[in-house]
C-alpha positions in Angstrom: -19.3 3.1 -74.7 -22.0 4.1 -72.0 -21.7 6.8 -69.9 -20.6 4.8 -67.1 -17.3 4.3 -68.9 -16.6 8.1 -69.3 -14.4 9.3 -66.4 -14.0 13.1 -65.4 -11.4 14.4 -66.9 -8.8 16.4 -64.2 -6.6 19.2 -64.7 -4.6 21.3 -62.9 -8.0 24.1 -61.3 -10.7 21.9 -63.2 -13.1 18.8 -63.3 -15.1 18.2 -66.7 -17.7 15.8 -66.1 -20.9 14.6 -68.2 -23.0 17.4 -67.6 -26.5 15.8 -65.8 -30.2 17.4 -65.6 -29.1 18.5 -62.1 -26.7 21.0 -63.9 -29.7 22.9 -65.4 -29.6 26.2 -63.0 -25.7 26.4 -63.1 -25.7 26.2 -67.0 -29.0 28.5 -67.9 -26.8 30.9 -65.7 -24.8 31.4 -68.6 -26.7 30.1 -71.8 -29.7 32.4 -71.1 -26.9 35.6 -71.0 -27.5 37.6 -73.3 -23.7 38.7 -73.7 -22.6 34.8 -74.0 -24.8 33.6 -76.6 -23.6 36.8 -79.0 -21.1 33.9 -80.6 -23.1 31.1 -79.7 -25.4 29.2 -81.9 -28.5 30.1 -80.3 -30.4 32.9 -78.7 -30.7 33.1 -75.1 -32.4 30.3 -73.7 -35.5 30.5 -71.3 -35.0 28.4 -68.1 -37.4 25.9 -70.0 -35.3 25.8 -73.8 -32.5 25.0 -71.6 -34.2 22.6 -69.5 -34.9 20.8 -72.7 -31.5 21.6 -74.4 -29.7 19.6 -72.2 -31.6 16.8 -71.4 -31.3 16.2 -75.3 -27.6 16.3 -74.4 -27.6 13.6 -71.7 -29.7 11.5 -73.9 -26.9 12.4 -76.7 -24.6 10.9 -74.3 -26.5 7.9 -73.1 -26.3 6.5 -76.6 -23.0 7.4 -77.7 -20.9 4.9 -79.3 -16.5 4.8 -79.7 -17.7 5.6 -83.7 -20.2 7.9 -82.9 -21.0 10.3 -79.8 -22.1 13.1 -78.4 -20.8 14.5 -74.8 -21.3 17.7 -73.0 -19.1 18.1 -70.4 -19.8 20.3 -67.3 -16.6 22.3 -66.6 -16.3 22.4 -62.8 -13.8 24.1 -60.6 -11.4 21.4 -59.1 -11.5 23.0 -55.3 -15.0 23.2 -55.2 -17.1 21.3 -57.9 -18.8 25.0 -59.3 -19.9 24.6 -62.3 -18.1 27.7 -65.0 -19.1 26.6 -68.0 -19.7 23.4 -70.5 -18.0 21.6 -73.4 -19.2 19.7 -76.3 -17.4 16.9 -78.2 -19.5 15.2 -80.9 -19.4 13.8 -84.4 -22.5 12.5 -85.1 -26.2 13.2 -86.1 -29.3 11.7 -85.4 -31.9 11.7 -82.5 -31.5 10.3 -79.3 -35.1 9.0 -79.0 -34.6 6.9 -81.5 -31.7 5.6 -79.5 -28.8 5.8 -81.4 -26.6 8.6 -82.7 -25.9 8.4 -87.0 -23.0 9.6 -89.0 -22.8 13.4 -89.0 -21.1 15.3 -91.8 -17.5 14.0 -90.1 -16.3 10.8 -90.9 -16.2 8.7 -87.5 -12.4 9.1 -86.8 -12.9 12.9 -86.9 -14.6 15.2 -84.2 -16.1 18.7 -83.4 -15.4 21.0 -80.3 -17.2 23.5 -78.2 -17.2 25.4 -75.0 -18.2 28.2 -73.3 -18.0 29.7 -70.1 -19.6 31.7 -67.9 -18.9 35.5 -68.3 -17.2 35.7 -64.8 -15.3 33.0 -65.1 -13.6 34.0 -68.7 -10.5 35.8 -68.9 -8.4 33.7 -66.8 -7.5 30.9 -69.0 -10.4 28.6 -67.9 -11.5 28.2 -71.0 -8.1 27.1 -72.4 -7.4 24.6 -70.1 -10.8 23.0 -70.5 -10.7 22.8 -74.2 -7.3 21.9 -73.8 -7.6 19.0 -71.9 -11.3 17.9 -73.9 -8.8 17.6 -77.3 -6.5 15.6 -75.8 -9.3 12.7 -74.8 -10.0 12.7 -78.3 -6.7 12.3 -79.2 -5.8 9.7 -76.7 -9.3 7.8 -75.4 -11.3 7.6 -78.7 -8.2 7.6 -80.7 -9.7 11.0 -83.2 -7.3 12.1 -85.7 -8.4 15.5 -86.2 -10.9 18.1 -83.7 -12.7 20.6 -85.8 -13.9 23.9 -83.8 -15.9 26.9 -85.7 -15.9 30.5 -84.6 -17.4 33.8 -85.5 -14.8 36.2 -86.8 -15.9 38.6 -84.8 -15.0 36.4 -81.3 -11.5 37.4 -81.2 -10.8 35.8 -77.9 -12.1 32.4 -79.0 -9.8 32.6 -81.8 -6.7 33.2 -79.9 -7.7 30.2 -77.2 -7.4 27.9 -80.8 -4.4 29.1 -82.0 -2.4 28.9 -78.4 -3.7 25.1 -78.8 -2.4 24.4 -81.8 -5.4 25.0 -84.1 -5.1 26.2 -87.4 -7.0 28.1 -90.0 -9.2 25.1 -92.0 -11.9 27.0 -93.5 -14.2 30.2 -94.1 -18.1 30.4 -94.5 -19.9 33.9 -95.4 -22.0 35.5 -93.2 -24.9 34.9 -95.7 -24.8 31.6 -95.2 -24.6 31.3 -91.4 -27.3 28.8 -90.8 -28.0 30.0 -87.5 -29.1 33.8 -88.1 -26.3 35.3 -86.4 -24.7 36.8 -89.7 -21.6 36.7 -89.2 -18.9 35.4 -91.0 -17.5 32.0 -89.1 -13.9 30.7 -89.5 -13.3 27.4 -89.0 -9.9 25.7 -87.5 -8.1 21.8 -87.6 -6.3 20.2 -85.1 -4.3 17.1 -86.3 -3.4 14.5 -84.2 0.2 14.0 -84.2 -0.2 10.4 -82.5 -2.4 8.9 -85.6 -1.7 9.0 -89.2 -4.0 10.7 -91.6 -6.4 8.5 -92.9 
């Protein structure tokens, strides 16, 4: 599956599309905030980290497969194309340069979700409705039978955008061993697919 095949993804006030290089500005604006990346996996990033953050994100995409992928998503405003925030739907491991994704610690028919918008932008259900709509692609293009999202305890908001999706409480890790350095504890949370049997 190339990216060429990927279609934007409408809803009712949004657009998700492949996020490019040409998105770099729009999304440093909220992944070097200080504020956002509190319950994000990283730091905030320096126009540059970005810069190289998500071209390894596009070339994520480029060599994504049906079995295994890696898409970030720009979330856009439908009206006007603005760029709020991004999304991130992957199950897999491996480097783009050598140009091809591997299995990551999901088996292939499973798949891991992310988002995050920018701070004037949350609040007013944006967020819902674009993680929303990126779980039901899994579900209904690539066929997934289950979306895995992981949250710091302490992102209470986060939380209740999973649960008014359907998510449900899968798993805990201590805040000891939070790879990332944040220390906090994370929860993690399941969504089945009620389309595809368990396999």
């Amino acid at each position: 599956m190339s990216t060429a095949g990927i279609a934007p993804i409408e809803t009712e006030r949004l657009t998700l599309r492949l996020l490019t290089p040409a998105d770099a500005a729009a999304v440093h604006s909220f992944r070097g905030d200080e504020g956002v990346t509190r319950f994000l996996s990283h730091a905030p990033l320096t126009a540059e980290e970005n810069r190289v953050r998500l071209a390894e994100v596009v070339e994520r995409a480029a060599v994504s497969t049906p079995e295994w992928f890696h898409y970030g998503w720009a979330i856009t405003l439908r009206d006007t194309g603005q760029l709020i925030g991004d999304g991130r739907t992957w199950n897999s491991a491996g480097s783009p340069a050598r140009g091809t994704l591997t299995p990551g610690s999901l088996p292939s028919h499973q798949a891991s979700l992310g988002y995050v918008l920018h701070p004037d932008y949350q609040g007013r259900g944006y967020g819902r409705e674009a993680a929303g709509a990126l779980v039901q692609w899994l579900f209904r293009e690539l066929g997934v039978s289950t979306v895995f999202a992981g949250v710091y305890e302490p992102n209470t908001a986060s939380i209740r955008l999973l649960q008014h999706l359907g998510f449900t409480r899968d798993g805990y890790v201590a805040p000891e061993l939070d790879k990332f350095g944040k220390g906090f504890p994370s929860l993690m949370f399941r969504l089945d697919n009620p389309g595809v049997s368990s396999r």
